[in-house]
MOPAC internal coordinates of N, CA, C and O (Angstrom, degrees):
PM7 1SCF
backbone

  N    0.0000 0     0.00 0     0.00 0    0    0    0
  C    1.4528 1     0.00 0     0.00 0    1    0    0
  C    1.5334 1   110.98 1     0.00 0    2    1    0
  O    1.2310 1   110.25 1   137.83 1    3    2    1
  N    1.5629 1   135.91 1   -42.17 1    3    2    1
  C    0.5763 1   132.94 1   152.53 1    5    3    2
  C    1.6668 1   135.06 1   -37.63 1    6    5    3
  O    1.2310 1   129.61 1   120.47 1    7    6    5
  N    1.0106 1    99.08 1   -59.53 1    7    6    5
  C    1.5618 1   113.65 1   169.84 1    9    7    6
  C    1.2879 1   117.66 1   -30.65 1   10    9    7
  O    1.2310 1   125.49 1   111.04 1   11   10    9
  N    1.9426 1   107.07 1   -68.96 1   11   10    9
  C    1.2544 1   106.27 1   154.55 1   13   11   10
  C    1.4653 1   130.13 1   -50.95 1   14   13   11
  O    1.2310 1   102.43 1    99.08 1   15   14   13
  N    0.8987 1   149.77 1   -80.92 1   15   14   13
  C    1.2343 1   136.12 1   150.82 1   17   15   14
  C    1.6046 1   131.73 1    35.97 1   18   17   15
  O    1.2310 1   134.53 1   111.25 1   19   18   17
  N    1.3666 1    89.50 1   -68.75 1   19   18   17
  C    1.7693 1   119.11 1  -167.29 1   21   19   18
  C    1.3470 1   100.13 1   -82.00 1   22   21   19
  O    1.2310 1   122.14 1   145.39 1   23   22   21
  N    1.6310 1   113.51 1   -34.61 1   23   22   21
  C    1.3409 1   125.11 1  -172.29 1   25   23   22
  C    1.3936 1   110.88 1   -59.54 1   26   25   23
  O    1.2310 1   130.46 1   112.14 1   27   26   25
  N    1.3131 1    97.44 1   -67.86 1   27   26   25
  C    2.1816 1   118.02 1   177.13 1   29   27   26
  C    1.3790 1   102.13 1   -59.93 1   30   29   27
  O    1.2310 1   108.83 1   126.32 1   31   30   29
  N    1.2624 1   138.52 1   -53.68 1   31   30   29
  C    1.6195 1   123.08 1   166.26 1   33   31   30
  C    1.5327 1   116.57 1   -58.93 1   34   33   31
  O    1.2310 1   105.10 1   153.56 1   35   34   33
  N    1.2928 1   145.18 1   -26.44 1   35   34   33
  C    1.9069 1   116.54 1   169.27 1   37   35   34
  C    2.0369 1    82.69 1   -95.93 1   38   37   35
  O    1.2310 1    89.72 1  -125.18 1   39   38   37
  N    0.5764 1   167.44 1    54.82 1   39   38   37
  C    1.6342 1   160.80 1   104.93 1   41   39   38
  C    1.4110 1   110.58 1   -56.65 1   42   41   39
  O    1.2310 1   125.74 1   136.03 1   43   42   41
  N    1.6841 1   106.58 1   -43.97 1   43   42   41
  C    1.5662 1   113.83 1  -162.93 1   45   43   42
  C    1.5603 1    99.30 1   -83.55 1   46   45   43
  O    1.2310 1   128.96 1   136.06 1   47   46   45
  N    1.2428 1   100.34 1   -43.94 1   47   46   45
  C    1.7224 1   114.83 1  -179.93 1   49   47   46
  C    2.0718 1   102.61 1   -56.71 1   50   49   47
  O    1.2310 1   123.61 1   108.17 1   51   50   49
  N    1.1200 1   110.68 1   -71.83 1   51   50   49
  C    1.2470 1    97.82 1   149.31 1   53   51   50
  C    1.5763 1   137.61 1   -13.26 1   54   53   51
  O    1.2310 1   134.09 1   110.14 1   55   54   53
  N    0.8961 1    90.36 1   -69.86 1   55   54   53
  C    1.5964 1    96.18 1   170.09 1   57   55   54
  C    1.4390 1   134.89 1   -48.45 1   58   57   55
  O    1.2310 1   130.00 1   125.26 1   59   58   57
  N    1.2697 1    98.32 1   -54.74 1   59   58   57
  C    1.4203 1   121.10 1  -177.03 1   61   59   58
  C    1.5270 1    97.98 1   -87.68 1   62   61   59
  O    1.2310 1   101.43 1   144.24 1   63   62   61
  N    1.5367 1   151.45 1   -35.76 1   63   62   61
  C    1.1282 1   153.66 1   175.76 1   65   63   62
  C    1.9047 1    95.41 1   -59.16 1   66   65   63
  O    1.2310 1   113.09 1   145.86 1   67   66   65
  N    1.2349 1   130.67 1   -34.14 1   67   66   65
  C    1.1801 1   145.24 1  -149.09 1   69   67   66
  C    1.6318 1   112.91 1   -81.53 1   70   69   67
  O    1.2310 1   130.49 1   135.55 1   71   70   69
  N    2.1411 1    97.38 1   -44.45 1   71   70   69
  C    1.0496 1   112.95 1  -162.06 1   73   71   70
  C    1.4345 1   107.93 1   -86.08 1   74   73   71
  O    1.2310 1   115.69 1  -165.77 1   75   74   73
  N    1.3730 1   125.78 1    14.23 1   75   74   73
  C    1.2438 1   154.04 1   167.24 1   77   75   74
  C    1.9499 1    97.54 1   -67.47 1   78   77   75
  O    1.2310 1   114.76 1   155.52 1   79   78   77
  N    1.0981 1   127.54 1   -24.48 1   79   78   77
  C    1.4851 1   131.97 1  -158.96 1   81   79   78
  C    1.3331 1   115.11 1   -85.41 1   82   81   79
  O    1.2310 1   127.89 1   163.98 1   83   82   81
  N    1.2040 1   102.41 1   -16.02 1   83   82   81
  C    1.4173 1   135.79 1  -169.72 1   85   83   82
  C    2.3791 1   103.48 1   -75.76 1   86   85   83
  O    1.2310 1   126.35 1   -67.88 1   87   86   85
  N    1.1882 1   105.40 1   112.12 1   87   86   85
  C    1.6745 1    94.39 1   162.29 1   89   87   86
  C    1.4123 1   134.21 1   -31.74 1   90   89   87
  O    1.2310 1   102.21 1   -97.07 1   91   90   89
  N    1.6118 1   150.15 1    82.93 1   91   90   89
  C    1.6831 1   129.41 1   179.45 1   93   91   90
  C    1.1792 1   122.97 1    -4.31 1   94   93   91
  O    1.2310 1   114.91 1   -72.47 1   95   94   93
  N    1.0948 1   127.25 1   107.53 1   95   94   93
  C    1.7214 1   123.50 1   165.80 1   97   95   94
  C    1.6719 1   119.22 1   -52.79 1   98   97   95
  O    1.2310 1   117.45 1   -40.67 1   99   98   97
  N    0.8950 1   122.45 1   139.33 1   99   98   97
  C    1.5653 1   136.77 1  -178.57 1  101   99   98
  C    1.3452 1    94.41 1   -99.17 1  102  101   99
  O    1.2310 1   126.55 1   -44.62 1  103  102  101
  N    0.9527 1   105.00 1   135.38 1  103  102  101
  C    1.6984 1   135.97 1  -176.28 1  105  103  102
  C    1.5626 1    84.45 1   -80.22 1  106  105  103
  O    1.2310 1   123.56 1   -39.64 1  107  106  105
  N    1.8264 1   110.78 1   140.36 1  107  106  105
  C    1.1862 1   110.81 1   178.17 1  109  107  106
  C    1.7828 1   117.59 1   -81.12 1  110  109  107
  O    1.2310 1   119.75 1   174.22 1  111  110  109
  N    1.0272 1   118.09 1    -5.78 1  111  110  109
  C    1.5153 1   152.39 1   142.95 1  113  111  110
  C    1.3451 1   102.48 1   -23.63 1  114  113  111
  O    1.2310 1   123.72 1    93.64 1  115  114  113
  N    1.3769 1   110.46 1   -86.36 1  115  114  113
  C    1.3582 1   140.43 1  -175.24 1  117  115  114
  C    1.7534 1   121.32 1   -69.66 1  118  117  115
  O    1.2310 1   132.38 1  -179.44 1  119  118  117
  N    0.9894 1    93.69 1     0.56 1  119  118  117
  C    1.7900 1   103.87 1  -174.72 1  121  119  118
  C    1.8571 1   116.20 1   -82.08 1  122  121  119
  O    1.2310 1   122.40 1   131.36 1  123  122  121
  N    1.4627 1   113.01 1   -48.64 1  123  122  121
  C    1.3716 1   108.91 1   143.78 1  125  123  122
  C    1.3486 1   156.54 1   -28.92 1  126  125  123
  O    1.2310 1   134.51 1   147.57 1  127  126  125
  N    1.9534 1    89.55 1   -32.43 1  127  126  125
  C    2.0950 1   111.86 1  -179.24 1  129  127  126
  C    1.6511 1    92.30 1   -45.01 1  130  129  127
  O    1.2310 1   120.38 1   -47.41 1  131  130  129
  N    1.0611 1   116.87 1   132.59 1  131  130  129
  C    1.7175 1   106.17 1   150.84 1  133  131  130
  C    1.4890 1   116.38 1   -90.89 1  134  133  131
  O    1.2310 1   123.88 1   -25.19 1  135  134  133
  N    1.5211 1   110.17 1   154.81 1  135  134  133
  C    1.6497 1   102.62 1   172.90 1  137  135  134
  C    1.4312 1    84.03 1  -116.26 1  138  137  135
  O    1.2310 1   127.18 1   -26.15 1  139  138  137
  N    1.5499 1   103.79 1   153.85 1  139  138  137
  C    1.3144 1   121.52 1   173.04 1  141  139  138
  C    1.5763 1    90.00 1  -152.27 1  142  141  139
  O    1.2310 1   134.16 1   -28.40 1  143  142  141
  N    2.2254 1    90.22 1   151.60 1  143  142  141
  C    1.2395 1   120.22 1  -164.49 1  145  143  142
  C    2.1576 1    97.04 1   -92.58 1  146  145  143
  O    1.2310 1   127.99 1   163.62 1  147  146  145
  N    1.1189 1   102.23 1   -16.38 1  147  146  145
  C    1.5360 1   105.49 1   177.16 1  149  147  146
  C    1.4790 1   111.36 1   -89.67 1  150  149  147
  O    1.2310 1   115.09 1   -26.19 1  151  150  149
  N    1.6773 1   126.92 1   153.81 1  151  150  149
  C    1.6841 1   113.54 1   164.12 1  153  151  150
  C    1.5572 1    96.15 1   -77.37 1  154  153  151
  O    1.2310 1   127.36 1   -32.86 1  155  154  153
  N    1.0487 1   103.44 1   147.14 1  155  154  153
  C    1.9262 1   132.63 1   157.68 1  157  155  154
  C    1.3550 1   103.61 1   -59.26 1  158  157  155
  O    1.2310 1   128.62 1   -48.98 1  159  158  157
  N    1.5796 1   101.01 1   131.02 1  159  158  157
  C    1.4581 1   128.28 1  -177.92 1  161  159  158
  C    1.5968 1    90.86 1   -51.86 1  162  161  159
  O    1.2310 1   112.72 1   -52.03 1  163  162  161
  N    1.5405 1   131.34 1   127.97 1  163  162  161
  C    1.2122 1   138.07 1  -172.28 1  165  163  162
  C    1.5212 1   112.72 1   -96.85 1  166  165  163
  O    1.2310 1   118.92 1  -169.29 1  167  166  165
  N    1.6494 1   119.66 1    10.71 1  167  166  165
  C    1.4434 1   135.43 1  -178.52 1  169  167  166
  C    1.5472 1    84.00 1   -88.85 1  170  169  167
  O    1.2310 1   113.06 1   131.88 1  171  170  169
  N    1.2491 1   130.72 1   -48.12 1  171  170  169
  C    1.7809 1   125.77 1  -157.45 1  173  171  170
  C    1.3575 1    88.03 1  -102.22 1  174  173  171
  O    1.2310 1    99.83 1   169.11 1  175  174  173
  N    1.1771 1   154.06 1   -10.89 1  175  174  173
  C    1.1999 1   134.15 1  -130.46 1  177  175  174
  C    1.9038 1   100.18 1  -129.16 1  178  177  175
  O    1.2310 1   118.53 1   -42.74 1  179  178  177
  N    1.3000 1   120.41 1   137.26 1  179  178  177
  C    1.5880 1   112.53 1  -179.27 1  181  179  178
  C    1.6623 1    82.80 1  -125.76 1  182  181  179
  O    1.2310 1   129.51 1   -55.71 1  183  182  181
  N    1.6350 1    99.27 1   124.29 1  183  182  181
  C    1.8706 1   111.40 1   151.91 1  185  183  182
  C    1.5186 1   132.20 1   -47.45 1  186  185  183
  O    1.2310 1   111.31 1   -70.65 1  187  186  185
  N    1.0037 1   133.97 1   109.35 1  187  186  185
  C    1.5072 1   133.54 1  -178.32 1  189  187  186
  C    1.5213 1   109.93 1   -98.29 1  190  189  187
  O    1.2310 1   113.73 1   120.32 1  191  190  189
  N    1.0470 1   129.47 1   -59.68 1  191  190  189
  C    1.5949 1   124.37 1   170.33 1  193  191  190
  C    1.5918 1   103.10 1   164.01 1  194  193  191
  O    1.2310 1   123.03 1   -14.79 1  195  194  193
  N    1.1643 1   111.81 1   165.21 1  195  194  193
  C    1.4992 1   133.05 1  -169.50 1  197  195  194
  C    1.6236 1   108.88 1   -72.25 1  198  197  195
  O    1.2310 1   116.02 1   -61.49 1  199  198  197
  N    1.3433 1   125.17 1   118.51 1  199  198  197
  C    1.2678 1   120.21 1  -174.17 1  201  199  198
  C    1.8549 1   112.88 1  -133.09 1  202  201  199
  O    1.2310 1   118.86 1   -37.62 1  203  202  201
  N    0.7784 1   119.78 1   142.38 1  203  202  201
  C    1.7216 1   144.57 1   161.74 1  205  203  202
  C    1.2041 1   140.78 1   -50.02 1  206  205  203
  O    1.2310 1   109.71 1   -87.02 1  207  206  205
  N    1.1901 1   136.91 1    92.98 1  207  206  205
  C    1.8132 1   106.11 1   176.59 1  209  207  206
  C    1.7888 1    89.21 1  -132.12 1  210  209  207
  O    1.2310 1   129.16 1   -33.04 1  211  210  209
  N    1.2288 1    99.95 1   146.96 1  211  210  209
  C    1.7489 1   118.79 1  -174.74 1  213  211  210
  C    1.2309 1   114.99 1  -142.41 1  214  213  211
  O    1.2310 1   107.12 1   -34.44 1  215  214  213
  N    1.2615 1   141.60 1   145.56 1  215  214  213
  C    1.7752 1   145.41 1  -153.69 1  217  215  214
  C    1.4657 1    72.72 1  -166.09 1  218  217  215
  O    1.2310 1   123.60 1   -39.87 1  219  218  217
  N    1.5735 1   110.71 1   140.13 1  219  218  217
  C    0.9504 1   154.78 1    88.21 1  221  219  218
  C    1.7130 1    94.53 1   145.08 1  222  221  219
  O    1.2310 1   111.47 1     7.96 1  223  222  221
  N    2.0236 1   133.68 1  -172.04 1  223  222  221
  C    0.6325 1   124.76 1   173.96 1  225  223  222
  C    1.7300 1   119.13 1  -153.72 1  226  225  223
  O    1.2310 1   102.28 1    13.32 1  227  226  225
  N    1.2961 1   150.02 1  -166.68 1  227  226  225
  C    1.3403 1   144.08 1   171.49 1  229  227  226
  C    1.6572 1    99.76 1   -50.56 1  230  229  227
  O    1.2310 1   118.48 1   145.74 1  231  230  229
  N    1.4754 1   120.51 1   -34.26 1  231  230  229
  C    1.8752 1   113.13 1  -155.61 1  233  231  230
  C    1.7320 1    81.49 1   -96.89 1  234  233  231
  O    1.2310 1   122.77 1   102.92 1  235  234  233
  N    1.5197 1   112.29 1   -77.08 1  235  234  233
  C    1.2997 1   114.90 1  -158.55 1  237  235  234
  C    1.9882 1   122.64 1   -62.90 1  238  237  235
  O    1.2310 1   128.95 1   167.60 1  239  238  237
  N    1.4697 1   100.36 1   -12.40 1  239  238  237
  C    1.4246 1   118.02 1  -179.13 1  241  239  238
  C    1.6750 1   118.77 1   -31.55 1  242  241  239
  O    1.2310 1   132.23 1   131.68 1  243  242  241
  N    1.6195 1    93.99 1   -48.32 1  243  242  241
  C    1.6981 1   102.65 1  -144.07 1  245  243  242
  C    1.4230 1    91.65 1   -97.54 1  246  245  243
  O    1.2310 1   122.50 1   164.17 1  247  246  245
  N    1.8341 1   112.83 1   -15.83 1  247  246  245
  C    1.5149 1    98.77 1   176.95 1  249  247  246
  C    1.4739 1   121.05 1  -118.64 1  250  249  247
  O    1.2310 1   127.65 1  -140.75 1  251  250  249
  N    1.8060 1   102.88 1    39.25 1  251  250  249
  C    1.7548 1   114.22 1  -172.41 1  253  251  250
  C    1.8594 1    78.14 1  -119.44 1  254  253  251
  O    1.2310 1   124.95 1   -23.46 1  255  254  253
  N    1.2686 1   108.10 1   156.54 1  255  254  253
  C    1.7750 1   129.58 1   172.18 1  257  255  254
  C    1.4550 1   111.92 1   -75.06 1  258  257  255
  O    1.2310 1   115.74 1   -30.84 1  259  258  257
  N    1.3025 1   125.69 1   149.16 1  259  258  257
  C    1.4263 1   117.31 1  -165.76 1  261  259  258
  C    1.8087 1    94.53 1   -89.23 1  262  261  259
  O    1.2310 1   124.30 1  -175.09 1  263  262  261
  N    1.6915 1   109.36 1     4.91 1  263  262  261
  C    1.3730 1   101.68 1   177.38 1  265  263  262
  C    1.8704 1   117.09 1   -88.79 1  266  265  263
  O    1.2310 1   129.95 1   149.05 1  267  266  265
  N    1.6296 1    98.41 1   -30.95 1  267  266  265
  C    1.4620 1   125.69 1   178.88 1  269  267  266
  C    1.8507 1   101.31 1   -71.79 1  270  269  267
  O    1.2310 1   123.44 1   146.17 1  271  270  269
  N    1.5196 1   111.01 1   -33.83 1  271  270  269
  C    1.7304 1   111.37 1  -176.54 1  273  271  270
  C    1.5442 1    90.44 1   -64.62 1  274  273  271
  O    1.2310 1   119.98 1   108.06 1  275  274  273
  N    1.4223 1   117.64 1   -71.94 1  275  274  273
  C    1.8946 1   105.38 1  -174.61 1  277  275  274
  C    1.1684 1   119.53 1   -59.19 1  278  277  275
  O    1.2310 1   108.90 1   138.75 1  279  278  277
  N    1.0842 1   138.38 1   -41.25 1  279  278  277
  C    1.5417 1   143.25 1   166.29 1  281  279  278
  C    1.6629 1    93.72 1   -26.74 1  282  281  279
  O    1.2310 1   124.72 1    96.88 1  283  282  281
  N    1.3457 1   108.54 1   -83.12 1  283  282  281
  C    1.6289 1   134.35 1  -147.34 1  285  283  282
  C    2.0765 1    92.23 1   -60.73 1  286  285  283
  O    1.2310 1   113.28 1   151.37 1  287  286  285
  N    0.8584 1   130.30 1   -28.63 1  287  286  285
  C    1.5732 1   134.29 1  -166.98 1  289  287  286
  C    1.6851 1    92.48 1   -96.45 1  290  289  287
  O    1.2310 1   110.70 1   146.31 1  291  290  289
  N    1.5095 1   135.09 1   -33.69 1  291  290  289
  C    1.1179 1   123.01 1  -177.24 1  293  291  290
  C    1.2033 1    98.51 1  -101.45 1  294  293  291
  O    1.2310 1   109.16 1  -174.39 1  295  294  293
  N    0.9256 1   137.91 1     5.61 1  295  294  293
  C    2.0241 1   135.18 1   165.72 1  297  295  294
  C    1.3368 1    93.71 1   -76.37 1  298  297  295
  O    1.2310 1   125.53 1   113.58 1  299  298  297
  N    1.6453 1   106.97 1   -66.42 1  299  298  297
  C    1.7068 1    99.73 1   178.13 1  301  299  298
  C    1.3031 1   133.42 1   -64.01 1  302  301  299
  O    1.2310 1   120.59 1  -166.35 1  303  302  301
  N    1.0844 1   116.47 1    13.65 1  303  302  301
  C    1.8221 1   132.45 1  -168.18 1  305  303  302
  C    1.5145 1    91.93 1  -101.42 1  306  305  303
  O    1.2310 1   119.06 1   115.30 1  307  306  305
  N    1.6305 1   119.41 1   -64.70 1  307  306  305
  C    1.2621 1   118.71 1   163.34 1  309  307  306
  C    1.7179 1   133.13 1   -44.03 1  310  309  307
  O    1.2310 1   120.54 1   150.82 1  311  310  309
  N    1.3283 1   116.57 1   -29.18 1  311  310  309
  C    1.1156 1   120.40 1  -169.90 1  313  311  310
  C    1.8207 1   103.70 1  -102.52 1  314  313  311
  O    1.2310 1   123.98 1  -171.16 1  315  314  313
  N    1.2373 1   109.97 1     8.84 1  315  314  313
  C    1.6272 1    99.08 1   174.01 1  317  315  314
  C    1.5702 1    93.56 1  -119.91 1  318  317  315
  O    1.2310 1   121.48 1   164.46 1  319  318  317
  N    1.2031 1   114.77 1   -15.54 1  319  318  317
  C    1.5558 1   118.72 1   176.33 1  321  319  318
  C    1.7472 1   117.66 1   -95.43 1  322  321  319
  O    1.2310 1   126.82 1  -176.86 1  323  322  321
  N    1.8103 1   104.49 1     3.14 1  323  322  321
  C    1.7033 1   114.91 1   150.09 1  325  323  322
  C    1.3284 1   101.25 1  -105.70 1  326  325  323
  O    1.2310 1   100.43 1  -161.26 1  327  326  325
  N    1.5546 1   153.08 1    18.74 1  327  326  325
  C    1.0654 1   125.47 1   155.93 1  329  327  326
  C    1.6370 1   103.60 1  -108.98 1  330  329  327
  O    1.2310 1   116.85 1   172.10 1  331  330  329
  N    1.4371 1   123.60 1    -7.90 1  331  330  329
  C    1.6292 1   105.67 1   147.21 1  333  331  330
  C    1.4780 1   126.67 1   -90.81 1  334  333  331
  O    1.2310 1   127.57 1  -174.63 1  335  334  333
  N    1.5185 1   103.03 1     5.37 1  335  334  333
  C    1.5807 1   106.40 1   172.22 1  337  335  334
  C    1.4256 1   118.93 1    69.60 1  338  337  335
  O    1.2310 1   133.44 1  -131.55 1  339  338  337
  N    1.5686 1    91.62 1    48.45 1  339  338  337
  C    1.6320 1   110.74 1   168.79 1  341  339  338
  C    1.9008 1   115.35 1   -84.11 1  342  341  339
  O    1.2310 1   129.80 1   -21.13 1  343  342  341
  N    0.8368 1    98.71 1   158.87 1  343  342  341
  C    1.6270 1    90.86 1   159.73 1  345  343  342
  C    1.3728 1   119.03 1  -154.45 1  346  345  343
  O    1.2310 1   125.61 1  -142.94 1  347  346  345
  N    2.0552 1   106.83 1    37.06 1  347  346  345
  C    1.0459 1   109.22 1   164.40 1  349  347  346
  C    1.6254 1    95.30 1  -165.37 1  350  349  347
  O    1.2310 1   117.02 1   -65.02 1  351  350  349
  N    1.4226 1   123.28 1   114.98 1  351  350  349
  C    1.6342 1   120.88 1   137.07 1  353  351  350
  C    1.2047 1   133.43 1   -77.37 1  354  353  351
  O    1.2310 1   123.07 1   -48.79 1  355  354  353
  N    1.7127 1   111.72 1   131.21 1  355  354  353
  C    1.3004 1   121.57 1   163.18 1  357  355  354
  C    1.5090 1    92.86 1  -106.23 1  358  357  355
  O    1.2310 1   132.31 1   -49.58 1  359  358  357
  N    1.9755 1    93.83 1   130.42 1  359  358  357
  C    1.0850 1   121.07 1   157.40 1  361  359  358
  C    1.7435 1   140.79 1   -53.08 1  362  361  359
  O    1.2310 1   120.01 1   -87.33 1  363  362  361
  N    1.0085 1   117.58 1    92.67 1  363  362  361
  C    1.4968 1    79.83 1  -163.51 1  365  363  362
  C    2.0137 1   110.75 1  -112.43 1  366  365  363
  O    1.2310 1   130.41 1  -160.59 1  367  366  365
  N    1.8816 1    97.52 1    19.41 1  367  366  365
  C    1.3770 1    90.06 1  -179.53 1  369  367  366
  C    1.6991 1    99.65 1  -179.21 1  370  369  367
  O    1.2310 1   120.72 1   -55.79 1  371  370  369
  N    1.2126 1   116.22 1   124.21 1  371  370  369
  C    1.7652 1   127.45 1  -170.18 1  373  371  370
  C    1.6251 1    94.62 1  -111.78 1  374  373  371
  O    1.2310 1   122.23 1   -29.12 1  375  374  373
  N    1.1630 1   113.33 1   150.88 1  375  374  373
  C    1.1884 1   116.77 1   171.95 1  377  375  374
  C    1.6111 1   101.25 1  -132.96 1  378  377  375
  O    1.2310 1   116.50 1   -34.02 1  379  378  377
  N    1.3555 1   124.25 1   145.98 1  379  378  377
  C    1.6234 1   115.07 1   138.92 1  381  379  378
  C    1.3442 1   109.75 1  -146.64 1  382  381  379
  O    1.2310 1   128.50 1   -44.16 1  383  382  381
  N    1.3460 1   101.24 1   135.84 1  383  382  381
  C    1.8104 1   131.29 1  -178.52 1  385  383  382
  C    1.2844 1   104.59 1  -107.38 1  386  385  383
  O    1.2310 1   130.82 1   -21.71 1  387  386  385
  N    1.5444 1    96.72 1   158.29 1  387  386  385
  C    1.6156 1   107.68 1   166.59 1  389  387  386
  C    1.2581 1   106.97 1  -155.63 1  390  389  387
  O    1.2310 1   114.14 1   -43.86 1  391  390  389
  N    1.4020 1   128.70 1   136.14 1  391  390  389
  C    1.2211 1   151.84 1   172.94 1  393  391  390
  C    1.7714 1   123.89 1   -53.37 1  394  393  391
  O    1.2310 1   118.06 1   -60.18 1  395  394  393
  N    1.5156 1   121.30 1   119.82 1  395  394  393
  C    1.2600 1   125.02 1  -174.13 1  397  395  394
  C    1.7065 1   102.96 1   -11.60 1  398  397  395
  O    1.2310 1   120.70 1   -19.17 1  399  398  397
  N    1.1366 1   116.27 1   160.83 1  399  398  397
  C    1.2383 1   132.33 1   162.37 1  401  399  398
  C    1.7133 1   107.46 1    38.70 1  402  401  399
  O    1.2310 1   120.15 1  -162.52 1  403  402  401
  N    1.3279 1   117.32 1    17.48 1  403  402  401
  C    1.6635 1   103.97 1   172.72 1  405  403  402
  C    0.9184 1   112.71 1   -97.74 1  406  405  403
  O    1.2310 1   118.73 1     0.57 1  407  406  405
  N    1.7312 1   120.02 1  -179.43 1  407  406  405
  C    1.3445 1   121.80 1  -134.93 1  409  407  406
  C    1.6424 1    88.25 1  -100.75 1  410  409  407
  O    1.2310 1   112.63 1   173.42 1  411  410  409
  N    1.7152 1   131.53 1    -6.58 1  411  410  409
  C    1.2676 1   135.40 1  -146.70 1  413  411  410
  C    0.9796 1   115.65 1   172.98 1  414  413  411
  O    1.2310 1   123.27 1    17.40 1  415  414  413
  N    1.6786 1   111.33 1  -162.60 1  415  414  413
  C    1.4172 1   106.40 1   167.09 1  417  415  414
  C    1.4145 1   114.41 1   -69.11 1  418  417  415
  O    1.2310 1   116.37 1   -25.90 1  419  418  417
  N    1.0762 1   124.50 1   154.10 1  419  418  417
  C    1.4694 1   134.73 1   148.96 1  421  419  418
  C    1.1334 1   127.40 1   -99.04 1  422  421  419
  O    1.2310 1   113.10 1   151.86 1  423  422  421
  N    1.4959 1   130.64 1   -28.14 1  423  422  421
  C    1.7980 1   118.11 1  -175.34 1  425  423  422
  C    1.5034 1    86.03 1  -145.35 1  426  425  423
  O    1.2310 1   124.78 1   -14.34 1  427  426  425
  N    1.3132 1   108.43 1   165.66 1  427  426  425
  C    1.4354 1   127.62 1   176.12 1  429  427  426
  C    1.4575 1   102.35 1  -144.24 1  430  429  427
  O    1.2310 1   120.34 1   -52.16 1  431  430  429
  N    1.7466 1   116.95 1   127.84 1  431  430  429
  C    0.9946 1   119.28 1  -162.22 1  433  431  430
  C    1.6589 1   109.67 1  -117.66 1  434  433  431
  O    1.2310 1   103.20 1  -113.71 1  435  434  433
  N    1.3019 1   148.46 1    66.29 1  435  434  433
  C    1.1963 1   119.50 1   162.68 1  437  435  434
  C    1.6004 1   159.79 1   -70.50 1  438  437  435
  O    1.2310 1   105.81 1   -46.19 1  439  438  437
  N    1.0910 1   143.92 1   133.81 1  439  438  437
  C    1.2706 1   162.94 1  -168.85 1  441  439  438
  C    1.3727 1   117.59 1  -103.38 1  442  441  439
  O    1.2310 1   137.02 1   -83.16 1  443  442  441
  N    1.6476 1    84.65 1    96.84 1  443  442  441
  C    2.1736 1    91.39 1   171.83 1  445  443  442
  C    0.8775 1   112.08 1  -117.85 1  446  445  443
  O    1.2310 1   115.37 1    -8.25 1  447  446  445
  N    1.4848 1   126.39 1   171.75 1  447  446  445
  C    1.4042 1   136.76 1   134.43 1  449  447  446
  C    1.3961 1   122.04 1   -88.61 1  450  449  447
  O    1.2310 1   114.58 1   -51.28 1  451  450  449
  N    1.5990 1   127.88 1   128.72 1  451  450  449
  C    1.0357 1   141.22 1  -157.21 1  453  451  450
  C    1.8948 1    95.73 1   -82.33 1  454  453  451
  O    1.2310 1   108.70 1   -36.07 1  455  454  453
  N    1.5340 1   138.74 1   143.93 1  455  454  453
  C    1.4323 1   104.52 1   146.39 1  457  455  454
  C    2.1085 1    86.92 1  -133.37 1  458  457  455
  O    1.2310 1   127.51 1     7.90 1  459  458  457
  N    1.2345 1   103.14 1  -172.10 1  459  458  457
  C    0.8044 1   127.54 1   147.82 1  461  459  458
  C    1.7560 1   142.78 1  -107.06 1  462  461  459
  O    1.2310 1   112.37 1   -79.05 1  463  462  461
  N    1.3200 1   132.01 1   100.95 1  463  462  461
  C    1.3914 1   128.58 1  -114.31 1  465  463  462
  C    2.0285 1    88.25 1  -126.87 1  466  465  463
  O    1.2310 1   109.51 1   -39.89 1  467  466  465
  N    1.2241 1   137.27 1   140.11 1  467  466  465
  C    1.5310 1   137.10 1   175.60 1  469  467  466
  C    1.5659 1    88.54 1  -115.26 1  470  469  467
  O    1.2310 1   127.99 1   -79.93 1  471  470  469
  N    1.3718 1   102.22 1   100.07 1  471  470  469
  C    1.9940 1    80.03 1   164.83 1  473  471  470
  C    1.7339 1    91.45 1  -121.27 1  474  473  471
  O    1.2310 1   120.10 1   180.00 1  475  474  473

């Protein structure tokens, strides 16, 4: 009984450790933000604050796509830059790491500035 037990809990853990592999969903809210690689003309443009988005980790790293790691860090870049009510990130820095002995990248890190832009 045990056995079973122990068995169906790291399966589930599995599972759910797994579903980490998957890209961040963008809030349909947040799907409009644009990111841009230039700063925004600062005549239209109001500063909101410096924001984050990151995909992936040491467990889920080696078995998410290095297309789903940028995807998943710029979904969340957009979605912390619709809860200050941006509707434009400039990028100003990507990272990707990978953990001793993995097969790749593991996390993808981006760094914006949020603004709010009237064009």
């Amino acid at each position: 009984m045990i056995k079973k037990v122990l068995g169906i809990s790291i399966f589930g853990l599995g599972i759910i450790g797994l579903g980490g592999c998957a890209a961040k969903q963008v809030s349909q809210e947040a799907s409009i933000i644009e990111i841009v690689n230039e700063k925004p003309n600062m005549k239209n443009c109001k500063y909101l604050g410096e924001i984050v988005g990151s995909q992936g980790n040491w467990f889920t790293g080696d078995f998410t796509s290095n297309k789903d790691l940028v995807i998943g860090a710029r979904n969340e870049l957009r979605n912390e830059a619709h809860k200050l009510g941006a509707n434009i990130v400039y990028i100003q820095d990507m990272k990707n790491t990978n953990k001793f002995h993995s097969l790749g990248t593991t996390n993808t890190t981006a760094i914006g500035k949020a603004y709010k832009c009237n064009y």
